[in-house]
C-alpha positions in Angstrom: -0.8 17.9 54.0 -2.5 18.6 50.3 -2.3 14.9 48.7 -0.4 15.2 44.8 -2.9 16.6 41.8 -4.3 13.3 39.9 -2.5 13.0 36.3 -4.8 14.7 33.6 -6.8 12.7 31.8 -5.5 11.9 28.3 -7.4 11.0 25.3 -6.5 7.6 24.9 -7.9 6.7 28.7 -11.9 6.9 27.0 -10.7 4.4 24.2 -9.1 2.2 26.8 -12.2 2.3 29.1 -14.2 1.3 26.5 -12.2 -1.4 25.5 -12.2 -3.2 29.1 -16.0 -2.6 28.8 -16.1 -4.6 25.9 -13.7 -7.6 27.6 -16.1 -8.1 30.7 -18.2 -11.2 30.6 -17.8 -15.2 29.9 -17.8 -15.0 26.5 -16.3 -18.6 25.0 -13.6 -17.1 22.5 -9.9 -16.3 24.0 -9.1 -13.2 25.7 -6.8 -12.2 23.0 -9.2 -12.6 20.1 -11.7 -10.6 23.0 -9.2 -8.1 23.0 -8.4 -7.9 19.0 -11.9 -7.6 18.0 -12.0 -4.4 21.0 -9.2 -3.0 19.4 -10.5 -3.6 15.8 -14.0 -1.8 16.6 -12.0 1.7 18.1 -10.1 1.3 14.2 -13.4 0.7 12.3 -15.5 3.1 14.3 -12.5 6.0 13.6 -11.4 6.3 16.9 -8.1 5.2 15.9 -7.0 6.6 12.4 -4.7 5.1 9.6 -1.1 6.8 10.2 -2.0 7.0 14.0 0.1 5.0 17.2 -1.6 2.2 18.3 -1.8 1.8 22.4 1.6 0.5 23.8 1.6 -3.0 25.1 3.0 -1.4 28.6 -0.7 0.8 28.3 -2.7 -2.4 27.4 -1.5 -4.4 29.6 -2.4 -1.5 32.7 -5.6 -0.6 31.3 -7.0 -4.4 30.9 -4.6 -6.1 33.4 -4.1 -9.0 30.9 -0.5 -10.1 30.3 1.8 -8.9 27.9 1.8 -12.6 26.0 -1.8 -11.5 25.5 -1.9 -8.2 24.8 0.7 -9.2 21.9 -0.8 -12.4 20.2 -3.9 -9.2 19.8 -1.7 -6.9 18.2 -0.2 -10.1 16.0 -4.0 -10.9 14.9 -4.2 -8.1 13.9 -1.1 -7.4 12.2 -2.1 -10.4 10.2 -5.1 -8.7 8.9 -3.3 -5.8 7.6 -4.9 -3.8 10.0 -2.0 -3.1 12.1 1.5 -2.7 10.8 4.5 -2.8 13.2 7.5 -0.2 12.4 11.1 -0.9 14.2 11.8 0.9 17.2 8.4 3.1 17.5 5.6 0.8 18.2 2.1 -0.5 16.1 0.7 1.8 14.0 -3.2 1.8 12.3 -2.3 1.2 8.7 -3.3 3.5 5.9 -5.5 1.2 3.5 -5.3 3.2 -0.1 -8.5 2.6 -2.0 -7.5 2.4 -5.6 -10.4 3.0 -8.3 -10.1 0.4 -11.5 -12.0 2.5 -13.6 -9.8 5.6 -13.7 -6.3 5.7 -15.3 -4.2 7.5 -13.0 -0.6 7.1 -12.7 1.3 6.4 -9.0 2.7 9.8 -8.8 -0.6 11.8 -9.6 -2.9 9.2 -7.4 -0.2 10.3 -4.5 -0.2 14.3 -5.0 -4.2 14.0 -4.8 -3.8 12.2 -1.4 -1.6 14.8 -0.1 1.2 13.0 -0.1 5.0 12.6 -0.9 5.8 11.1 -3.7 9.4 10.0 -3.9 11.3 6.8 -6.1 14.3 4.1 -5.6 15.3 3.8 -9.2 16.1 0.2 -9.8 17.2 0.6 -13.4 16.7 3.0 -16.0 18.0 2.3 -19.3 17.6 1.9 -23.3 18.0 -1.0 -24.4 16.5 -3.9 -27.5 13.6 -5.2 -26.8 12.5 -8.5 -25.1 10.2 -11.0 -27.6 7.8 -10.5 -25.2 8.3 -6.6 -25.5 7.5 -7.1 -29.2 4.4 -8.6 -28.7 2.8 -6.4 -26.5 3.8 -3.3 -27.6 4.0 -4.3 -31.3 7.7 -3.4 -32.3 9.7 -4.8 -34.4 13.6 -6.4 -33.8 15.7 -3.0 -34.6 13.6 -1.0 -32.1 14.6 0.2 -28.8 12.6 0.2 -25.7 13.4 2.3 -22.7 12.9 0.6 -19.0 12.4 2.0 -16.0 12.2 -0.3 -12.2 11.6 1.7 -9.4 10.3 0.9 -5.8 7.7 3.7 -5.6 7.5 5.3 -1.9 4.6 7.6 -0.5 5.5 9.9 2.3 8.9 7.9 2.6 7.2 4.4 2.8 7.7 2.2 0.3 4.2 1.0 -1.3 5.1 -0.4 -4.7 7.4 -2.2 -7.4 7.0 -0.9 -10.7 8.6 -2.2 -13.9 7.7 -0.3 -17.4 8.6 -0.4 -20.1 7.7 2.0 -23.3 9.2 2.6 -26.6 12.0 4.3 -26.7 10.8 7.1 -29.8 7.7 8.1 -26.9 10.2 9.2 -24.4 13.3 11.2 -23.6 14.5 9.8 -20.5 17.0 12.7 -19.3 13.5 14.8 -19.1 11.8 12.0 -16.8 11.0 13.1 -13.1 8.8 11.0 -10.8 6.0 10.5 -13.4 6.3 8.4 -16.3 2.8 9.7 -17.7 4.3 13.1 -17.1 7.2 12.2 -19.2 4.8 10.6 -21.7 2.0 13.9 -21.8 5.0 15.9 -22.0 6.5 13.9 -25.9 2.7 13.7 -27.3 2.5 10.4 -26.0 -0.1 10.1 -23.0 -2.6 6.9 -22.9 -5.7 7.2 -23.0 -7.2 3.8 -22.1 -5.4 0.5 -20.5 -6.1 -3.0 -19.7 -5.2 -4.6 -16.0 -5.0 -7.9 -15.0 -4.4 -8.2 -11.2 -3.2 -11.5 -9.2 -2.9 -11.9 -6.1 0.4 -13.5 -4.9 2.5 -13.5 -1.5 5.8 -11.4 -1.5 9.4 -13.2 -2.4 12.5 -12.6 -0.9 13.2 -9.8 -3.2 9.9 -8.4 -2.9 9.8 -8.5 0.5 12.9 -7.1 1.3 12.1 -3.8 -1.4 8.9 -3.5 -0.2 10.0 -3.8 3.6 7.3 -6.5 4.7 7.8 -10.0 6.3 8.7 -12.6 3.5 4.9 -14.0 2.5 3.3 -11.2 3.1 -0.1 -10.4 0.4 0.9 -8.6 -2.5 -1.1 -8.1 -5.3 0.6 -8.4 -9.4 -0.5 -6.1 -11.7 -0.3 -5.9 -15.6 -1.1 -3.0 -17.5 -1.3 -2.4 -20.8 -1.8 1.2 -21.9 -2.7 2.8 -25.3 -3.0 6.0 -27.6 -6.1 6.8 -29.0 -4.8 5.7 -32.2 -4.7 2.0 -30.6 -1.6 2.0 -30.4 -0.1 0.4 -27.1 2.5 2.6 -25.5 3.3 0.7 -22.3 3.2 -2.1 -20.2 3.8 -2.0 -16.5 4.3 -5.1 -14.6 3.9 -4.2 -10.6 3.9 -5.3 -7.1 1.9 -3.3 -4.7 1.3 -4.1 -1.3 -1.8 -5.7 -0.1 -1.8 -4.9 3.7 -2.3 -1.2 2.3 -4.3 -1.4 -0.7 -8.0 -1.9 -1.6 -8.8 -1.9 -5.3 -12.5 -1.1 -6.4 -14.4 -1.8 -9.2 -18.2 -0.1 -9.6 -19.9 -3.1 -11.3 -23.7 -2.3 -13.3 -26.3 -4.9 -13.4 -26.2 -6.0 -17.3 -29.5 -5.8 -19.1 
């Protein structure tokens, strides 16, 4: 009687083989931190990708025959680093760290389209309205002019990434015209910045931030300020945002001063 054909081999079994490899031996640190640094490795060596499904517990827990309580403080270690994000109902996924440039001045919208990706918005408000003291300050108006705001959760592919709040004057824009990109709106009226100043902080995410965002209450989020201008000096908007830190790296090129 011809025994049953053995199951085909799929690609995950190499990355699980290798990561029982790497959990053989008496090293002194717990099994689960054994197991998160095994899994950390495949992600930083490639072999599992941002976007990509992270091995089930049920396939951890066969391929290293370590218990599910182990296998899942792992995956919480690393879900801690923002290297793993859990989504409801489908699992661990590798998260997609964005590297964000400081020295270029590139809108959400724009950054997003050169990634390939989906840019989409959750307007929080939208209006014209008088100006804040604060408003009049940093964009140098005076009391009888009118400002236009926009709040918006920004989303990338359908996942929300940021909180922006900005706010222009009102003569530099005609909101009915406005799509997803404010700069667009802005090139489009004569209007477009040239130059801007940041100042990032980083923070941990409130209730409200939390629950727009769709992250666990304290999670890292990074504040950002920035203040953009004409040519002519003058400014032309201010942006206050919250963007997530489990999926962005911001980088500055620094040159040694002489």
């Amino acid at each position: 009687m011809n025994r049953p054909a053995a199951p085909a081999a799929t690609p995950l079994q190499p990355l699980l083989a290798r990561l029982v490899e790497g959990l053989r031996g008496d090293a002194p640190s717990p099994l689960y931190l054994r197991l998160a640094a095994g899994l950390r490795g495949l992600i930083e060596a490639g072999e599992l990708r941002g976007g990509e499904a992270m091995p089930s517990e049920r396939e951890l827990v066969r391929a290293t025959r370590l218990s599910r309580v182990t296998v899942r403080k792992a995956t919480d270690a690393l879900c801690r680093e923002g290297i793993v994000a859990r989504r409801h109902g489908a699992g661990s996924f590798v998260t997609r760290q964005i590297d964000q440039p400081l020295s270029v001045l590139v809108g959400f919208s724009e950054d997003m389209k050169r990634r390939g990706a989906t840019v989409s918005s959750r307007i929080l408000q939208k209006l014209v309205c008088s100006p804040d003291p604060s408003d009049l300050l940093k964009l140098g108006l005076s009391p009888s002019d009118l400002v236009f705001r926009l709040a918006r959760v920004r989303l990338s592919d359908g996942e929300p990434l940021a909180i922006e709040n900005a706010i222009v004057p009102a003569d530099a824009i005609v909101p009915e015209n406005m799509g997803e990109s404010l700069y667009e709106a802005l090139r489009a009226s004569g209007h477009m910045p040239v130059r801007a100043l940041q100042r990032l902080r980083a923070a941990v995410a409130n209730a409200q931030e939390a629950q727009l965002l769709g992250v666990p209450l304290g999670s890292p989020v990074l504040h950002i300020e920035r203040r953009a201008f004409l040519a002519n000096g003058r400014p032309i908007e201010v942006t206050t945002s919250s963007y997530r830190g489990d999926r962005y790296d911001f980088i500055a090129e620094l040159t040694l001063e002489p």
